[in-house]
N, C-alpha and C positions, 0 to 999 in steps of 0.2 A: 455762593458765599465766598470772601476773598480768606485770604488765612492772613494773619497777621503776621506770620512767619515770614521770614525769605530763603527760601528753597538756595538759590544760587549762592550764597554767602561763603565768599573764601574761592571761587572758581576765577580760573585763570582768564576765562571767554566773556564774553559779554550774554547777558541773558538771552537777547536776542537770537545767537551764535546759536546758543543751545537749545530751544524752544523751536529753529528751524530746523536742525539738524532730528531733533527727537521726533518732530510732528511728520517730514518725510518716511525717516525710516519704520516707526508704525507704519503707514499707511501705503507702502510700494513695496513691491518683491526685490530690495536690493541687501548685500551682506555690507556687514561695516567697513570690509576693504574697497569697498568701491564706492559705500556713502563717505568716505576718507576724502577721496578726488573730487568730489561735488565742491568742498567748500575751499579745496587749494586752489581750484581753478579763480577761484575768486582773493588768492591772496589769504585766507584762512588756511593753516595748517594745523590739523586735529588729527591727534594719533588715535587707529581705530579701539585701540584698548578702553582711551578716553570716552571714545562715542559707545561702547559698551558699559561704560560706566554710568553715563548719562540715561540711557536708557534704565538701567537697573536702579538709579533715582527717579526719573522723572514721570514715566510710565505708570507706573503706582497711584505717583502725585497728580496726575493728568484723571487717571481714574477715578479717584475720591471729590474733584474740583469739576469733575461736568454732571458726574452723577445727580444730583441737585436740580439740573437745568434739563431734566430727559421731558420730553412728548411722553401722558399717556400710551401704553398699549395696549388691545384690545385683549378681552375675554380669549378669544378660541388659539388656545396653547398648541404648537408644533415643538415636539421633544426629541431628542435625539444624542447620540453620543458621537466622536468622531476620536482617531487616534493623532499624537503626538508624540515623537519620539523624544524621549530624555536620557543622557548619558546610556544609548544604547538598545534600550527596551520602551516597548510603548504603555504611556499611560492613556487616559481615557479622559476626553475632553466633552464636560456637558454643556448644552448649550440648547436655547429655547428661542423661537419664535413668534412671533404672532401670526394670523391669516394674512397681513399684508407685507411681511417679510420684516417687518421690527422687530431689534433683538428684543428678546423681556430678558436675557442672564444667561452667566456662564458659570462653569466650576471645572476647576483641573484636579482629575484624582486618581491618583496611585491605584486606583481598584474600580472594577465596575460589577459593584454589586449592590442590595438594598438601602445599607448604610449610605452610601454616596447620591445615591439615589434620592435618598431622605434630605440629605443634606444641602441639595441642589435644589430640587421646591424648597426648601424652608428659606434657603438666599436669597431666591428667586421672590418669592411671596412677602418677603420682607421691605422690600424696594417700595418706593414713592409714587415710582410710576408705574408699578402692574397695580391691576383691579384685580376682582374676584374673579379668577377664570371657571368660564361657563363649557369648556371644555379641554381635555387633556388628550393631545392626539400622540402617539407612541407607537416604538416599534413591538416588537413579538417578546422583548425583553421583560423575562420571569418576575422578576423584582418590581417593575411597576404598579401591576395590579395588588400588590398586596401592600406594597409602600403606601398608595392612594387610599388603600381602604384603613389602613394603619394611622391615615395622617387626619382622616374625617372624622373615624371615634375619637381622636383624642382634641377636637376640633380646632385642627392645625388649618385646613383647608375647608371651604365653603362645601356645606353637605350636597349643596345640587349639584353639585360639579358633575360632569359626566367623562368614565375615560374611554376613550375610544383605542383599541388597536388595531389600524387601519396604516399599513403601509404604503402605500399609493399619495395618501393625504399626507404624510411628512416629506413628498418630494420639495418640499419649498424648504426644509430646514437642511437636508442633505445638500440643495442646491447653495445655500448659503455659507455652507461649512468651506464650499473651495476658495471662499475669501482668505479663508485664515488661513489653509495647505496656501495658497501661492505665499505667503505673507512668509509663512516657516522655512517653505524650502531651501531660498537661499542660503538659509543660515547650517543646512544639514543637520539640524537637531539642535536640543540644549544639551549643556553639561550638566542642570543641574533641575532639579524639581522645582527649587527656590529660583532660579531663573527663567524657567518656563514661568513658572506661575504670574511672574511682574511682568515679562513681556507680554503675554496674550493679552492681561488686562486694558494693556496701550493698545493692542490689534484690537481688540472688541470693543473700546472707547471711543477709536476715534471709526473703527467702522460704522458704529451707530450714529457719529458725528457727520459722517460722509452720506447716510441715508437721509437726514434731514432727523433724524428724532431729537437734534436741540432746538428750542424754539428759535430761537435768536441766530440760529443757521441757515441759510435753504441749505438743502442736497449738494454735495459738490461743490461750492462756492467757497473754495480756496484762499483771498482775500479776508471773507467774512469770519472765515474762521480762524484766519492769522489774528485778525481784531480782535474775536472771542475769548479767544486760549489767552492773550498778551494780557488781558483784560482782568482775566481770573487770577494772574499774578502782581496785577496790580501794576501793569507795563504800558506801556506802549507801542503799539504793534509798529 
């Protein structure tokens, strides 16, 4: 769905400028000082404060404008947490798979306990494109089994569901998670909770954008997906 808005209104650069600069650095392990030089080389001169700015608008905005356009994923859930450092300390990054390594959702949260826990299926479960999952695969973490059975009486979640705590079976969500560490590293951390949280949304949008889970994408097609994103703003790529 297009928004009637315009995002860019009052920016110095051309939308274009900014829609390439934002969809790289999502989606490559580089810091703003160095996605800085990418577009001097070319006669653009963007201070990295600006492409930090950029990001903490459009990352968001990129998130809420594909979400609409995701592939079904399947039933059999791979759950998992993974850490992220913010101004110092690490918080606890949730994130879900499917059997074929499609994301089904994410949640960044200050605490890794049932509450958060809860709060991540209920995200999750709420989206357009998860179905009923006919399985929940987890690690040895306390809180799951009582979150799941806490989420079925009050029939938040489908009763058949089945949860499995089988560690060996979430090597596919673990192996997915290093998308996102390469993605953080450069940057050494956020400063801020409210900045982690918009950036990864742009790391986990356009990851699943790079897996092929938009229709209107293949996997990888770079091009394709310059057309798509320009499209959703109502541009021309």
């Amino acid at each position: 769905m297009r928004s009637k808005k315009t995002p860019f209104k009052g920016r110095q650069f051309t939308t274009e400028v900014i829609l390439w600069t934002v969809r790289w650095y999502l989606q490559f392990p580089i810091s703003y000082r160095d996605l800085e030089r990418m577009p001097a080389d070319c006669g653009v001169l963007v201070d990295h404060t600006t492409l930090f700015r950029w990001i903490q608008a459009y990352a968001p905005e990129l998130d809420k404008r594909i979400r609409p356009h995701r592939r079904l994923t399947t039933g059999s859930w791979r759950v998992d947490e993974t850490y992220v450092k913010v101004k110092g300390r690490w918080v606890y990054l949730y994130r879900a798979v499917d059997a074929r390594g499609q994301t089904i959702d994410f949640l960044l949260s200050a605490k890794r306990d049932a509450a958060a826990a809860r709060r991540f299926f209920c995200k999750a479960l709420k989206q357009a494109h998860t179905v009923n999952p006919r399985t929940f695969t987890v690690d040895k973490n306390a809180a799951y089994p009582s979150v799941t059975r806490t989420m079925k009486e009050a029939g938040e979640r489908w009763r058949f569901a089945k949860l499995r705590q089988v560690k060996y079976l979430n090597n596919i969500v673990e192996q997915d998670h290093r998308r996102i560490k390469r993605l953080v590293r450069p940057g050494l951390g956020f400063k801020s909770f409210h900045t982690a949280r918009r950036t990864i949304a742009g790391y986990e949008i356009l990851a699943m954008v790079g897996k092929g889970q938009v229709a209107a994408i293949p996997a990888n097609d770079m091009p394709a997906q310059a057309t798509f994103i320009a499209g959703l703003f109502g541009i021309a790529a």
